[in-house]
SEMAR-564385 format. One line per 10 residues: number of its first residue (from 1); their letters; for each residue x, y, z of N, C-alpha, C, CB. Coordinates in nm, 2 decimals, decimal comma. Last residue first. Glycine has a CB too. Layout:
<rs>
NUM	A	X:Y:Z:X:Y:Z:X:Y:Z:X:Y:Z ~ ... $
</rs>
This chain:
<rs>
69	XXXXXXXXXX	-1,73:-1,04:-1,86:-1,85:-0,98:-1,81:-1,89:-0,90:-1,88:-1,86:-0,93:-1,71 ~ -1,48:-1,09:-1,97:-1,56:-1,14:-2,06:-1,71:-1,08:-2,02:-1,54:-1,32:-2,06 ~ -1,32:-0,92:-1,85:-1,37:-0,87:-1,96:-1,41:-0,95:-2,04:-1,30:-0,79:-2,02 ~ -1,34:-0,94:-1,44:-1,36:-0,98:-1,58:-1,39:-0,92:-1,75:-1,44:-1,03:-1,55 ~ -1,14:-0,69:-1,30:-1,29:-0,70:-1,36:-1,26:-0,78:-1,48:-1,36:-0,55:-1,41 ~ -0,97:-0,77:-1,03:-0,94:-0,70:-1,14:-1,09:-0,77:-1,19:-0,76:-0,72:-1,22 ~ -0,98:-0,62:-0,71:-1,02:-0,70:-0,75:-1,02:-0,68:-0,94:-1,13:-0,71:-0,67 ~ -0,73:-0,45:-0,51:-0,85:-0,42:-0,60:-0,88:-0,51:-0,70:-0,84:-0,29:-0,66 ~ -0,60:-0,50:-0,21:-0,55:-0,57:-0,36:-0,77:-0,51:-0,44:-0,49:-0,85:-0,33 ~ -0,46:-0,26:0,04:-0,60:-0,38:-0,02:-0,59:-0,42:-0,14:-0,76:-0,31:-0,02 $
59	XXXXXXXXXX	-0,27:-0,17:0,30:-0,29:-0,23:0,12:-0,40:-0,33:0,06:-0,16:-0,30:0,09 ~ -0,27:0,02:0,52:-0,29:-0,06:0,49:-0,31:-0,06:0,36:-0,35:-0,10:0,57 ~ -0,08:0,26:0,76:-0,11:0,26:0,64:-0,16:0,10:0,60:0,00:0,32:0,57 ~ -0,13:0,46:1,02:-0,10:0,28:1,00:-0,11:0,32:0,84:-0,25:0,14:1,08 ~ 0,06:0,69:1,24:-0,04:0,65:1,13:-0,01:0,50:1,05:-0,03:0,78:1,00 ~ 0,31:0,68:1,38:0,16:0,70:1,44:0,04:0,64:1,34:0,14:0,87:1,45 ~ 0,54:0,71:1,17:0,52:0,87:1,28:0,39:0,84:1,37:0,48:1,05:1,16 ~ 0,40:0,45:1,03:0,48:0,58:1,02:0,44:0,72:1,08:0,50:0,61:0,89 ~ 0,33:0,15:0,95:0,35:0,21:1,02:0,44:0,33:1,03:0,35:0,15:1,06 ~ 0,19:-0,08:0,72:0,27:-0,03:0,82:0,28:0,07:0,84:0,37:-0,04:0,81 $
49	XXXXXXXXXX	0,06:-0,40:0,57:0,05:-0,28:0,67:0,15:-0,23:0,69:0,01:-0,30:0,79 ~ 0,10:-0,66:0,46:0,00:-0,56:0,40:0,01:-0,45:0,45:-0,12:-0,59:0,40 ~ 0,20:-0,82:0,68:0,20:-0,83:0,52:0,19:-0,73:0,44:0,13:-0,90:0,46 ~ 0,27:-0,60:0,93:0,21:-0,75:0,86:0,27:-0,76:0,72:0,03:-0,77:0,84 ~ 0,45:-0,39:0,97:0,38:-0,42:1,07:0,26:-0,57:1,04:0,30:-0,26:1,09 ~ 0,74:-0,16:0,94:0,68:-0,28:0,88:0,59:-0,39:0,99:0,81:-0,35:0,81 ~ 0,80:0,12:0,98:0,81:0,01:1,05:0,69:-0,07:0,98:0,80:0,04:1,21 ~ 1,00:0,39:0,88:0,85:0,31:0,84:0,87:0,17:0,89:0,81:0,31:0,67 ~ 1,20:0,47:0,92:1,15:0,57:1,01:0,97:0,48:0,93:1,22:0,80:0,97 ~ 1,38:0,36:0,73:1,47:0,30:0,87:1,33:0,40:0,95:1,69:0,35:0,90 $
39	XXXXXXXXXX	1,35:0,51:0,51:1,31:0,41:0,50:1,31:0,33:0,66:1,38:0,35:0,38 ~ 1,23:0,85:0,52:1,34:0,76:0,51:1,27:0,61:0,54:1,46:0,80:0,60 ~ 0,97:1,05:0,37:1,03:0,97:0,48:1,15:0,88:0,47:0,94:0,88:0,51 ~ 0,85:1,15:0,21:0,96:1,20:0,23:1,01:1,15:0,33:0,97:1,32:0,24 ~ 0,60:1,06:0,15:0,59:1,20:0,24:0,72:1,22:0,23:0,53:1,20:0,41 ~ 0,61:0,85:0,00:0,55:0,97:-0,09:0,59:1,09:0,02:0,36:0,96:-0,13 ~ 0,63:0,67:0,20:0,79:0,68:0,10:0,74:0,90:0,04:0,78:0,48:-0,13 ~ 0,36:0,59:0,25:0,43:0,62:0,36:0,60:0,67:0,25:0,43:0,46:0,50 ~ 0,38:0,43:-0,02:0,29:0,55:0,00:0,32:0,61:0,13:0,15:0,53:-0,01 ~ 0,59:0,24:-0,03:0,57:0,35:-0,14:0,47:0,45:-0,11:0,53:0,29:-0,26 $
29	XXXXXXXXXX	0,48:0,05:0,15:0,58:0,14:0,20:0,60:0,25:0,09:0,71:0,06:0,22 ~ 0,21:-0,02:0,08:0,21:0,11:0,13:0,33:0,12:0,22:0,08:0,14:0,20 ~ 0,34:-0,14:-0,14:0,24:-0,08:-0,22:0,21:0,05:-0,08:0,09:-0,21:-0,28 ~ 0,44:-0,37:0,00:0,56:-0,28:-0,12:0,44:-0,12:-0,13:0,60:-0,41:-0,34 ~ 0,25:-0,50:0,09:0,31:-0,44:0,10:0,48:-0,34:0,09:0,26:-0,47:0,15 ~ 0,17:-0,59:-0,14:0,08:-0,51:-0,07:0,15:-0,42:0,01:-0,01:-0,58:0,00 ~ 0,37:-0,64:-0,41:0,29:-0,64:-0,34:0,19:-0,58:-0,23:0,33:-0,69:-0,32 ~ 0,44:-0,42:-0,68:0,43:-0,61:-0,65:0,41:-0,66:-0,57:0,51:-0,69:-0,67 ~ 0,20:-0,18:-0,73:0,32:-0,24:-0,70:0,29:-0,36:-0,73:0,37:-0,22:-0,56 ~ 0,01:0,17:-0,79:0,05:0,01:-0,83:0,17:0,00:-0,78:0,05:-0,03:-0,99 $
19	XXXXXXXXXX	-0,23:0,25:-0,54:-0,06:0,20:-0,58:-0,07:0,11:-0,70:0,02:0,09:-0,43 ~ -0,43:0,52:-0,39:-0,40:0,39:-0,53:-0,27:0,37:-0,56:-0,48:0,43:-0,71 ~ -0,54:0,67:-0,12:-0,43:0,66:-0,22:-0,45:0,51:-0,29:-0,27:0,69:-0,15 ~ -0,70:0,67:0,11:-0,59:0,75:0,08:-0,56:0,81:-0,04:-0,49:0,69:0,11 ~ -1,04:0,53:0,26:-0,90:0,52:0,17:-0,84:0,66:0,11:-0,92:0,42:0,03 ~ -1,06:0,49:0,56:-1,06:0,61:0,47:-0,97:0,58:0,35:-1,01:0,74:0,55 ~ -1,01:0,39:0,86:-1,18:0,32:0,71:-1,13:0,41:0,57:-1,44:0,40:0,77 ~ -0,67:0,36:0,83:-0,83:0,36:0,95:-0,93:0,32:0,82:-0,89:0,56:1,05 ~ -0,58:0,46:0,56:-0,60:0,49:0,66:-0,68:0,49:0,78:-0,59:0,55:0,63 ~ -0,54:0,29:0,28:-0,62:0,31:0,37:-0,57:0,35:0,49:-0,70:0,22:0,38 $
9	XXXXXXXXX	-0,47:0,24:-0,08:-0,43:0,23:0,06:-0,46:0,30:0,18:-0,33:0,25:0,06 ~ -0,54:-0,07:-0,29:-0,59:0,08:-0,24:-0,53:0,10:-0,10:-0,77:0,08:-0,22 ~ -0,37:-0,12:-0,58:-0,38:-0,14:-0,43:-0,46:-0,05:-0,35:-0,25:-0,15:-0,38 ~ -0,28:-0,32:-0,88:-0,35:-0,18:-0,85:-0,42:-0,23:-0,66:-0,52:-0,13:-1,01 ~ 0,05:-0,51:-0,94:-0,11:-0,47:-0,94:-0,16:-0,36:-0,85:-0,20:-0,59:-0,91 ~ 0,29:-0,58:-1,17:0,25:-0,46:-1,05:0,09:-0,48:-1,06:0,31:-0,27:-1,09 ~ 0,49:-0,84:-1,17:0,38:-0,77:-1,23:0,34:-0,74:-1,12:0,27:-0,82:-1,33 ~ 0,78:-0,97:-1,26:0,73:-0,90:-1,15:0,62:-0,82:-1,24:0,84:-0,81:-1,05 ~ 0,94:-1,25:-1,39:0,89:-1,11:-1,42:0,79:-1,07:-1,31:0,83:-1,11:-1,56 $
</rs>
């Protein structure tokens, strides 16, 4: 079973956008996906990163909050 967690996705210092997916980078090919892009036009660039028309997109994993705190 695949569980989606909450991703922040950044542009340079600027974050963008919030994903949920099942990984990081699942999380900003789905946000490079949001403009209407085809899939063969987003270049896959690490784990976490990629790449479209110029613009990097990166996926940060948002740390989930204890609820015993």
């Amino acid at each position: 079973m695949l569980v989606s967690k909450k991703y922040e996705i950044y542009s340079g210092r600027r974050r963008v956008s919030i994903q949920y997916s099942v990984s990081p980078l699942q999380a900003a090919v789905d946000y490079a996906r949001n403009f209407g892009s085809a899939d063969n036009e987003i270049q896959r660039i690490g784990v976490d990163c990629v790449s479209w028309r110029g613009a990097q997109f990166k996926a940060v994993l948002v740390p989930e909050l204890d609820p015993a705190a």
